[in-house]
Biopython code that builds the backbone (N, CA, C, O; Angstrom):
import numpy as np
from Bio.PDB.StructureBuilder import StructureBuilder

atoms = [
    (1, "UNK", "N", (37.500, 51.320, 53.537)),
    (1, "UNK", "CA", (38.704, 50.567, 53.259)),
    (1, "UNK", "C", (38.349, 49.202, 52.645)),
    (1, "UNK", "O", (38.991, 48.723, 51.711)),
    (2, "UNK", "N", (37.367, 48.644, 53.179)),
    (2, "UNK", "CA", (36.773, 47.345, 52.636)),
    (2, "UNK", "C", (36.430, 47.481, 51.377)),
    (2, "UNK", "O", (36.574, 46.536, 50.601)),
    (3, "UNK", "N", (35.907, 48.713, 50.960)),
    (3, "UNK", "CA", (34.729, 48.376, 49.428)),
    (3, "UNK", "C", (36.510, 48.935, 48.648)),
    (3, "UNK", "O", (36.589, 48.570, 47.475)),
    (4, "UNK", "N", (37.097, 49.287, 48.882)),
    (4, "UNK", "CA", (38.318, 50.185, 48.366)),
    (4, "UNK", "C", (39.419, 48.597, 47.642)),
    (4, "UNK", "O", (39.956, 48.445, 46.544)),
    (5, "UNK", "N", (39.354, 47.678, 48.889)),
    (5, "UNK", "CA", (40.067, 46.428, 48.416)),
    (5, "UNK", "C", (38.818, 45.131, 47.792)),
    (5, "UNK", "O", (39.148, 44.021, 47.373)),
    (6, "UNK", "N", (37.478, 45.619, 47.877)),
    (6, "UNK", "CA", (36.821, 44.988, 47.347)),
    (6, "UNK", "C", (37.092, 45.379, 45.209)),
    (6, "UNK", "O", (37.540, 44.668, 44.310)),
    (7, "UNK", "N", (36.522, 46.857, 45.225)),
    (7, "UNK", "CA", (37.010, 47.618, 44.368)),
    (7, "UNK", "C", (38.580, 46.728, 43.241)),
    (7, "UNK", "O", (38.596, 46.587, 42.019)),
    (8, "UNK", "N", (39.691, 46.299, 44.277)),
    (8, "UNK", "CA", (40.829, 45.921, 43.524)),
    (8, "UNK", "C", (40.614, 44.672, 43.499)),
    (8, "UNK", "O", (41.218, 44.169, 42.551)),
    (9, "UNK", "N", (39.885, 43.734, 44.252)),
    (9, "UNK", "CA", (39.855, 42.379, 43.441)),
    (9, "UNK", "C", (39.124, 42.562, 42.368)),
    (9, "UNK", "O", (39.598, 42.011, 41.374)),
    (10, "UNK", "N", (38.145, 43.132, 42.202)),
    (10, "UNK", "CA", (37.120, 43.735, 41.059)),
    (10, "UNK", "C", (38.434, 43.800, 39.685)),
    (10, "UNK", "O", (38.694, 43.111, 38.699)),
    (11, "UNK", "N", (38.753, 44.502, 40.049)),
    (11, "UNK", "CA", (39.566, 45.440, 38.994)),
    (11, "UNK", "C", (41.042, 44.008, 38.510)),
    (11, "UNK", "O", (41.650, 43.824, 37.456)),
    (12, "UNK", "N", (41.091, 43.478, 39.507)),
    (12, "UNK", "CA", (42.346, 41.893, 38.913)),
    (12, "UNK", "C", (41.440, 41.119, 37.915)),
    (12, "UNK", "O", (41.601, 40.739, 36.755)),
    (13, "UNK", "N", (40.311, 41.023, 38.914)),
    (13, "UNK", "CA", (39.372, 39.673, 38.086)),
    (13, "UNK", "C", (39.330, 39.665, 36.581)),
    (13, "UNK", "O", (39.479, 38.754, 35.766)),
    (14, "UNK", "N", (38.930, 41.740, 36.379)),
    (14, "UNK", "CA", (38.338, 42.003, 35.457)),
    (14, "UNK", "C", (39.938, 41.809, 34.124)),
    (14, "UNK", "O", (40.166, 41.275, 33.039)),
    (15, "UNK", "N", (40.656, 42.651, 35.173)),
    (15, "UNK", "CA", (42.549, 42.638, 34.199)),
    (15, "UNK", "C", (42.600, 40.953, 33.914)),
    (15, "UNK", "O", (43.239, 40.608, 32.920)),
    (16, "UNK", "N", (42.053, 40.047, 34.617)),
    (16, "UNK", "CA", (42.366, 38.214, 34.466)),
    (16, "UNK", "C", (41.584, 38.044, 33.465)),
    (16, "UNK", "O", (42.101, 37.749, 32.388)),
    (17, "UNK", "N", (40.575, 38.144, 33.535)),
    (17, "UNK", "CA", (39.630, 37.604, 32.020)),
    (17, "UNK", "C", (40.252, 38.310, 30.979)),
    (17, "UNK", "O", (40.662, 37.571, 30.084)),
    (18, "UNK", "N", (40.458, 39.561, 30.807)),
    (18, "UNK", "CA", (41.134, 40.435, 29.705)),
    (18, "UNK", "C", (42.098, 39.507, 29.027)),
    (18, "UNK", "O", (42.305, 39.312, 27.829)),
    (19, "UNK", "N", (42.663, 38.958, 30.166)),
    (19, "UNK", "CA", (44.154, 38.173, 29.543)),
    (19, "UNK", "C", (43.515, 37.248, 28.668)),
    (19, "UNK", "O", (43.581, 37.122, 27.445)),
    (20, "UNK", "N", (42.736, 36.486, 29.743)),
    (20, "UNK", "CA", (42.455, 34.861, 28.963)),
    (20, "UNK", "C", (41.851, 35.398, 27.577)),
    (20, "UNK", "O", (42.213, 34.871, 26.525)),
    (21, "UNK", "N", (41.073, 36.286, 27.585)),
    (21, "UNK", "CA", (40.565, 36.454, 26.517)),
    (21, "UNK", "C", (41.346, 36.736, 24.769)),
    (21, "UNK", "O", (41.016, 36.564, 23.595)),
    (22, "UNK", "N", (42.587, 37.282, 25.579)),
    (22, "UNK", "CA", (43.505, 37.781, 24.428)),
    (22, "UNK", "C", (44.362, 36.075, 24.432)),
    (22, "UNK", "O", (45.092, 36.020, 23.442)),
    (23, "UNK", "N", (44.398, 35.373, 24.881)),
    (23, "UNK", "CA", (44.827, 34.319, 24.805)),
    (23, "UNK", "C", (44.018, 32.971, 24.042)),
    (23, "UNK", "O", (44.379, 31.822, 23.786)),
    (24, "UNK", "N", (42.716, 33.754, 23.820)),
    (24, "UNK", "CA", (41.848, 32.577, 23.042)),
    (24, "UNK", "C", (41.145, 33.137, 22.413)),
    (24, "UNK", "O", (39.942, 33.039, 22.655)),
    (25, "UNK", "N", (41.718, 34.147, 21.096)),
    (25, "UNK", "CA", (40.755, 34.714, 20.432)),
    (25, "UNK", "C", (39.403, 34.445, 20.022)),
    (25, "UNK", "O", (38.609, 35.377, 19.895)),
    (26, "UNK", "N", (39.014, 33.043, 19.765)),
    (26, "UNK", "CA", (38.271, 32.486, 19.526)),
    (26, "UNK", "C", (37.069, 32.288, 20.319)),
    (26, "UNK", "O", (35.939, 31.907, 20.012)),
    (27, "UNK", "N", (37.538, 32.605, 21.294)),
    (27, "UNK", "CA", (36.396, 32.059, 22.290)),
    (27, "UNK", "C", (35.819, 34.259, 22.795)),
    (27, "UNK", "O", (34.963, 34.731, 23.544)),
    (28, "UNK", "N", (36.675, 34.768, 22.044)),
    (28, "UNK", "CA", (36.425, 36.025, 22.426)),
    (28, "UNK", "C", (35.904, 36.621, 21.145)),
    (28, "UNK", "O", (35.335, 37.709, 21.234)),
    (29, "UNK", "N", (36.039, 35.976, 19.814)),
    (29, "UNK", "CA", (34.899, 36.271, 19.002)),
    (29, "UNK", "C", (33.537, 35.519, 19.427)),
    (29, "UNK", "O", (32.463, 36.114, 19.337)),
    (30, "UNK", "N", (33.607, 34.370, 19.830)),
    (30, "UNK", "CA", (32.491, 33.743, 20.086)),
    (30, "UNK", "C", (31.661, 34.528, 20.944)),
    (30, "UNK", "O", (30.482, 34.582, 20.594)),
    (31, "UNK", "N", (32.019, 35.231, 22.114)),
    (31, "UNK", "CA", (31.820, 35.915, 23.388)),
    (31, "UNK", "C", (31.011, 37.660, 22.656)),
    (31, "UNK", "O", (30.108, 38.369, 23.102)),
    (32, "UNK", "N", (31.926, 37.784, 21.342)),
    (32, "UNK", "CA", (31.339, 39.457, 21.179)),
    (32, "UNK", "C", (30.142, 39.124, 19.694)),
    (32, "UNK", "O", (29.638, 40.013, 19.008)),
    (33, "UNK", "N", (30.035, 38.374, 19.604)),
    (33, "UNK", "CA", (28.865, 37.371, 18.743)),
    (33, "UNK", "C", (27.847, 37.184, 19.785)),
    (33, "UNK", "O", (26.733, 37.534, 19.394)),
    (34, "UNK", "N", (27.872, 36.849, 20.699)),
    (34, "UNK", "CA", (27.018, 36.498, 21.678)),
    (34, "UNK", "C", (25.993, 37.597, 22.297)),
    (34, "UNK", "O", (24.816, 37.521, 22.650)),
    (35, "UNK", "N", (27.280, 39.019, 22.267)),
    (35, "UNK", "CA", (26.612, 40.037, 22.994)),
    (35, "UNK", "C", (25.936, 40.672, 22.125)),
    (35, "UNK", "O", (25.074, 41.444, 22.547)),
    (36, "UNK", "N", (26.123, 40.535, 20.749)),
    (36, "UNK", "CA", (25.705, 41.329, 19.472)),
    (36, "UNK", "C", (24.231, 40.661, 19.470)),
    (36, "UNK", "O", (23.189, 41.315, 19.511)),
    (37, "UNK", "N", (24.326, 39.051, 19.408)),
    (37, "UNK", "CA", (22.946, 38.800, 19.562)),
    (37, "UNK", "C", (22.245, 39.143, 20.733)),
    (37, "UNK", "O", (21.041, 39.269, 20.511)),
    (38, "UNK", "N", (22.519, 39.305, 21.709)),
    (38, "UNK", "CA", (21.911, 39.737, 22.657)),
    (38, "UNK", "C", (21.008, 40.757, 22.443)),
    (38, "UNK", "O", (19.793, 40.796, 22.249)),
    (39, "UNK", "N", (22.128, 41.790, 22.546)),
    (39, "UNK", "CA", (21.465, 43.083, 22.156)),
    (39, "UNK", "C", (20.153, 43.564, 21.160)),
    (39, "UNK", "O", (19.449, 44.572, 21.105)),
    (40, "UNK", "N", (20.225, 42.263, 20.402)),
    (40, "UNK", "CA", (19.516, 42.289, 18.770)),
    (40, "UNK", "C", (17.981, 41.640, 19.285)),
    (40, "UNK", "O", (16.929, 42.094, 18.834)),
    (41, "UNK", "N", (18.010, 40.818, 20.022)),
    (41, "UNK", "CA", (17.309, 39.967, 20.695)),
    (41, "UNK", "C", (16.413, 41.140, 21.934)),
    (41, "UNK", "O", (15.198, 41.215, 22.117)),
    (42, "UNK", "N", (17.400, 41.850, 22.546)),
    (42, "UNK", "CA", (16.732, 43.057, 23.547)),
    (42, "UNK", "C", (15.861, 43.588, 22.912)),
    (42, "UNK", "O", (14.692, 43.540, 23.294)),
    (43, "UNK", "N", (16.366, 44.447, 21.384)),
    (43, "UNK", "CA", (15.870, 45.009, 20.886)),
    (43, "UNK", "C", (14.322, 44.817, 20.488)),
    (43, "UNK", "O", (13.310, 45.518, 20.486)),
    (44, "UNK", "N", (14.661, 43.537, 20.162)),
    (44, "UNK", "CA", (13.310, 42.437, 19.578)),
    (44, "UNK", "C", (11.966, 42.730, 20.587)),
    (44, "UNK", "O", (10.776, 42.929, 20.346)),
    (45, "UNK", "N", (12.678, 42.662, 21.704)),
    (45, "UNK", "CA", (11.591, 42.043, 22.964)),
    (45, "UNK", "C", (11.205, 43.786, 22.810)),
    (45, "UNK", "O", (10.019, 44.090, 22.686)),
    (46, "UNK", "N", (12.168, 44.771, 22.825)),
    (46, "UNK", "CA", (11.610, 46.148, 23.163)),
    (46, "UNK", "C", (10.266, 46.465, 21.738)),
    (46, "UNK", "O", (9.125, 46.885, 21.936)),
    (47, "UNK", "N", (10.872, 46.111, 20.410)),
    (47, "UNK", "CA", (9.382, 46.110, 19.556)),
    (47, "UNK", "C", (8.476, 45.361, 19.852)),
    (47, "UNK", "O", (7.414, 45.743, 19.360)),
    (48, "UNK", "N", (8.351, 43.951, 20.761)),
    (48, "UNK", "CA", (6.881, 43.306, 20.383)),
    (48, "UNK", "C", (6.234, 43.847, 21.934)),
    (48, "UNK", "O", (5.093, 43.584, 22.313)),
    (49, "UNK", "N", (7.046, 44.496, 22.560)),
    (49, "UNK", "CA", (6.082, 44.919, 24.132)),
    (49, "UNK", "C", (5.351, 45.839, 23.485)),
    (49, "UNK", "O", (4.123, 45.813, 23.412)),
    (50, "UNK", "N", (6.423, 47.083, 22.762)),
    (50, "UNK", "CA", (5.539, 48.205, 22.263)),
    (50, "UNK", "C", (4.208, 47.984, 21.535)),
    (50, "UNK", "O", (3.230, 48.695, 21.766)),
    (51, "UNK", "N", (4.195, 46.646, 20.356)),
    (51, "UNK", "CA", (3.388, 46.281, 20.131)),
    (51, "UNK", "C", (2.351, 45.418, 20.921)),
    (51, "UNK", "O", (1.200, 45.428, 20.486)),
    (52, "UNK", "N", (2.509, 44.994, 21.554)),
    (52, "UNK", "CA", (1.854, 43.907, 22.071)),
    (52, "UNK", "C", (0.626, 44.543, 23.200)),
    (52, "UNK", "O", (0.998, 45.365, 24.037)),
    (53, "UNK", "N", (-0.893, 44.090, 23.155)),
    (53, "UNK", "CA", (-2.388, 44.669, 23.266)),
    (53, "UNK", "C", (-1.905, 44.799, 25.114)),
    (53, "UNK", "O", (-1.120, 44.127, 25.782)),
    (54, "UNK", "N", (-2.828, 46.030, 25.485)),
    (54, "UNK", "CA", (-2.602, 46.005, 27.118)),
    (54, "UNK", "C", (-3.043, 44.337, 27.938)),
    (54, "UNK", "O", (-3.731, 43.521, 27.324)),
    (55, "UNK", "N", (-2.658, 44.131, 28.984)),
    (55, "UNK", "CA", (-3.272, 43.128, 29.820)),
    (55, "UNK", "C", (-4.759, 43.529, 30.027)),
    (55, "UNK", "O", (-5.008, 44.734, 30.053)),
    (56, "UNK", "N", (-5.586, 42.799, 30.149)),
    (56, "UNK", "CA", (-7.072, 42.237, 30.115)),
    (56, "UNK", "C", (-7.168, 41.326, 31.084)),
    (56, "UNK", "O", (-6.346, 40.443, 31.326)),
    (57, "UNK", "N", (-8.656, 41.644, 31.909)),
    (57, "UNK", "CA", (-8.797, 40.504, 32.325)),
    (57, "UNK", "C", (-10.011, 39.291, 31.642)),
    (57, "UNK", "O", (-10.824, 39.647, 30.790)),
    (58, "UNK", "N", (-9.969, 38.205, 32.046)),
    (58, "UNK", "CA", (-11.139, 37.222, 31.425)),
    (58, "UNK", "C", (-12.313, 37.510, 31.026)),
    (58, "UNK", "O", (-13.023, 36.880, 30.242)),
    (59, "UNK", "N", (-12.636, 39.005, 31.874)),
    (59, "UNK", "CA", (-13.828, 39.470, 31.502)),
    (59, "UNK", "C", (-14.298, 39.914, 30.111)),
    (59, "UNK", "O", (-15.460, 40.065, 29.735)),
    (60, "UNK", "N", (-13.260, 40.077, 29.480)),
    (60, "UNK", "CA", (-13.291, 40.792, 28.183)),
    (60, "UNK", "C", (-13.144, 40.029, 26.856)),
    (60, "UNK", "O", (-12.917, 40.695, 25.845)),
    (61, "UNK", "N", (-13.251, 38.720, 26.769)),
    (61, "UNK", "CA", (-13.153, 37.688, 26.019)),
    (61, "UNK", "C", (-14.222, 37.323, 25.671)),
    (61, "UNK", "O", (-14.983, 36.955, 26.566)),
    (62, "UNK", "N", (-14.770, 37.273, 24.051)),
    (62, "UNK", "CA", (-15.890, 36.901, 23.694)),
    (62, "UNK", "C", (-16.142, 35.370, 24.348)),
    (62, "UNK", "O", (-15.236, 34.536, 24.344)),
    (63, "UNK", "N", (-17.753, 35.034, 25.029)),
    (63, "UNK", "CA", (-18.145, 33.745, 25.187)),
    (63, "UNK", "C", (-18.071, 33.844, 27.055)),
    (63, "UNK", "O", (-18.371, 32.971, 27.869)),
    (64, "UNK", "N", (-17.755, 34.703, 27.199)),
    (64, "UNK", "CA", (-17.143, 35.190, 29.319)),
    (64, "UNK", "C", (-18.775, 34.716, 29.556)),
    (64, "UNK", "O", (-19.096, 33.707, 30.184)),
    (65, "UNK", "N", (-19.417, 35.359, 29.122)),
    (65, "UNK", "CA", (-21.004, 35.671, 29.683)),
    (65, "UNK", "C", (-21.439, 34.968, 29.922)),
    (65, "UNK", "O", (-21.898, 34.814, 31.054)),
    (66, "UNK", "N", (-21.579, 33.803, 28.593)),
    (66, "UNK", "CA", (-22.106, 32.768, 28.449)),
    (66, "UNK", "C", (-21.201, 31.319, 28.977)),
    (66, "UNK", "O", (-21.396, 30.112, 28.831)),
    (67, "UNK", "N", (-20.591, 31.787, 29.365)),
    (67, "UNK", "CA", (-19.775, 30.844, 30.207)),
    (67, "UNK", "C", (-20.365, 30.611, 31.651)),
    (67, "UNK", "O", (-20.968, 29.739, 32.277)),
    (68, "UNK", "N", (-19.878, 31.815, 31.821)),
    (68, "UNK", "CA", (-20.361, 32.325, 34.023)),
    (68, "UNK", "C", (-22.250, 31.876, 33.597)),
    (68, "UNK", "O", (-22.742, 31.045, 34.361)),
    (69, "UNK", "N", (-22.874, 32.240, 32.829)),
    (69, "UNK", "CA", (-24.511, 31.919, 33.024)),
    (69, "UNK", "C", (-24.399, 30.408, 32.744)),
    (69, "UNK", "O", (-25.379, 29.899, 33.288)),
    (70, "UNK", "N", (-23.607, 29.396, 32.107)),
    (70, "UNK", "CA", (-23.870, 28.280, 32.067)),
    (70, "UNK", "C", (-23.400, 27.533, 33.808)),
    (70, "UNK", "O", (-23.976, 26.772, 34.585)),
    (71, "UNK", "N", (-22.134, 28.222, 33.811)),
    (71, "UNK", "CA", (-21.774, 27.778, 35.014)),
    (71, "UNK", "C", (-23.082, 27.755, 36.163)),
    (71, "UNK", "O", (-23.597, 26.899, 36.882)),
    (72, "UNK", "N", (-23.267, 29.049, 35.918)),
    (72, "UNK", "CA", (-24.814, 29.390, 37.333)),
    (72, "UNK", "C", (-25.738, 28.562, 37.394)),
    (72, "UNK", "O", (-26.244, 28.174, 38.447)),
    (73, "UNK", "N", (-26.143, 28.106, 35.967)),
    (73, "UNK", "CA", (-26.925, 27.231, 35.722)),
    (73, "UNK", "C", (-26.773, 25.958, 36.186)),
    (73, "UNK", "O", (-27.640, 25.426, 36.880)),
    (74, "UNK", "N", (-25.474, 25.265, 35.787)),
    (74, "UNK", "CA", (-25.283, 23.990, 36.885)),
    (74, "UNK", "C", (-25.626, 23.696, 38.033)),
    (74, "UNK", "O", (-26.211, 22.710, 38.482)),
    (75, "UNK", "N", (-24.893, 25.391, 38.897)),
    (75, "UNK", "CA", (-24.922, 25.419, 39.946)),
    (75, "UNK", "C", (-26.347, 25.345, 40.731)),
    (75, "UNK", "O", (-26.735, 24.792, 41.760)),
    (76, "UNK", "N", (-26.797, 25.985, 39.965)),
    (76, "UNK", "CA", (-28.357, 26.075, 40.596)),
    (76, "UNK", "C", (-29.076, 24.613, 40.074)),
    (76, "UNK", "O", (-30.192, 24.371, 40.533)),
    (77, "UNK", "N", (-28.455, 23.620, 39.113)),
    (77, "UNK", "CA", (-29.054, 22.563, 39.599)),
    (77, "UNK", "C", (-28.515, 21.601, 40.505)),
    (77, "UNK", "O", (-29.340, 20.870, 41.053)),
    (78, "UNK", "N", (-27.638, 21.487, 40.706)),
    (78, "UNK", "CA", (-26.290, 20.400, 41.023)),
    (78, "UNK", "C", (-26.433, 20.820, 42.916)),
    (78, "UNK", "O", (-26.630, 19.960, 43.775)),
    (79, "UNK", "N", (-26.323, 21.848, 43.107)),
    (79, "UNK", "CA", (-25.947, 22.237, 44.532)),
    (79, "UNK", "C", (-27.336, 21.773, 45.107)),
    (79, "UNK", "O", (-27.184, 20.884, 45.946)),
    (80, "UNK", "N", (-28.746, 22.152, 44.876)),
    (80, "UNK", "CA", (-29.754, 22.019, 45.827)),
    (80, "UNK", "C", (-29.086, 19.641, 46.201)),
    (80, "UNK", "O", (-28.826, 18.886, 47.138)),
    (81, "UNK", "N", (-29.148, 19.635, 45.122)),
    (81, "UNK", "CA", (-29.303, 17.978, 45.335)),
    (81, "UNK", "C", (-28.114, 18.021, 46.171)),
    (81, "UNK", "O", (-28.302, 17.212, 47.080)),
    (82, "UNK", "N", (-27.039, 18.551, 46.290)),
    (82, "UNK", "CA", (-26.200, 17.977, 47.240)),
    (82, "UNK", "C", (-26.397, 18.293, 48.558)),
    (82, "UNK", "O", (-25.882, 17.578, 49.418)),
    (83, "UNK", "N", (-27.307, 19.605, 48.974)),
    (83, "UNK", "CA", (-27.967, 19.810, 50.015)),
    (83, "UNK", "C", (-28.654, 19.050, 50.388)),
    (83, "UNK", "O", (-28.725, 18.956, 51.613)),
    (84, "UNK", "N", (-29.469, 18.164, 49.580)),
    (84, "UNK", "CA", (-30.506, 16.970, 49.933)),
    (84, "UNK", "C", (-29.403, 16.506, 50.467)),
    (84, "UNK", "O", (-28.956, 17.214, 51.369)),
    (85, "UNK", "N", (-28.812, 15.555, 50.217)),
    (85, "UNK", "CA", (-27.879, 14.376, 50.201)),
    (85, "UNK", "C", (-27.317, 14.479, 51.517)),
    (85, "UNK", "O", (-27.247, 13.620, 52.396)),
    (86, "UNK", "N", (-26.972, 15.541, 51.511)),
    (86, "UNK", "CA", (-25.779, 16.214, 52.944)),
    (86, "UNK", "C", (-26.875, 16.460, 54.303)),
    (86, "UNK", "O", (-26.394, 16.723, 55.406)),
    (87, "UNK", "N", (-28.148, 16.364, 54.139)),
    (87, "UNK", "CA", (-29.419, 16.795, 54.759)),
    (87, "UNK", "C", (-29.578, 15.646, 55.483)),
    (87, "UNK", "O", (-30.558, 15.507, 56.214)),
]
sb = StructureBuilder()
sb.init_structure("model")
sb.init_model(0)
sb.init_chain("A")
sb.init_seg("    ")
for serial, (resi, resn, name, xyz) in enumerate(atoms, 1):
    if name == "N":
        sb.init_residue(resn, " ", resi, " ")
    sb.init_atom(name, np.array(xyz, "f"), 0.0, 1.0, " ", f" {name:<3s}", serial, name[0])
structure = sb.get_structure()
């Protein structure tokens, strides 16, 4: 009984905008302009996913290697001295 009178405010709201809408043409071309771009815009996003390269992780980026071995390299100088220090 609830979703039944939920259902008919649904169904006024929807009959209320109908009105206003026929009452301000303008703002109801503006409104079916809007959805046209929308749609055009959906569309858009649906070609560049299709196109667009799978997800990757960092690993796969020229220079990764030589990155993580420079990093190691720090590390293996930088850390003993802070062991001194902390000693």
């Amino acid at each position: 009984m609830i979703q039944w009178i939920r259902n008919l405010i649904n169904l006024w709201g929807f009959h209320k905008d109908s009105r206003w809408f026929e009452k301000n043409p303008a703002a109801q071309v503006r409104f079916e302009d809007n959805e046209d771009w929308i749609e055009e815009l959906e569309e858009r996003i649906i070609d560049l996913e299709e196109m667009a390269h799978p997800k990757c992780g960092i690993e796969g980026f020229d220079g990764y290697q030589p990155l993580i071995d420079r990093i190691e390299k720090l590390e293996n100088k930088v850390l003993p001295r802070f062991k001194e220090i902390n000693d």
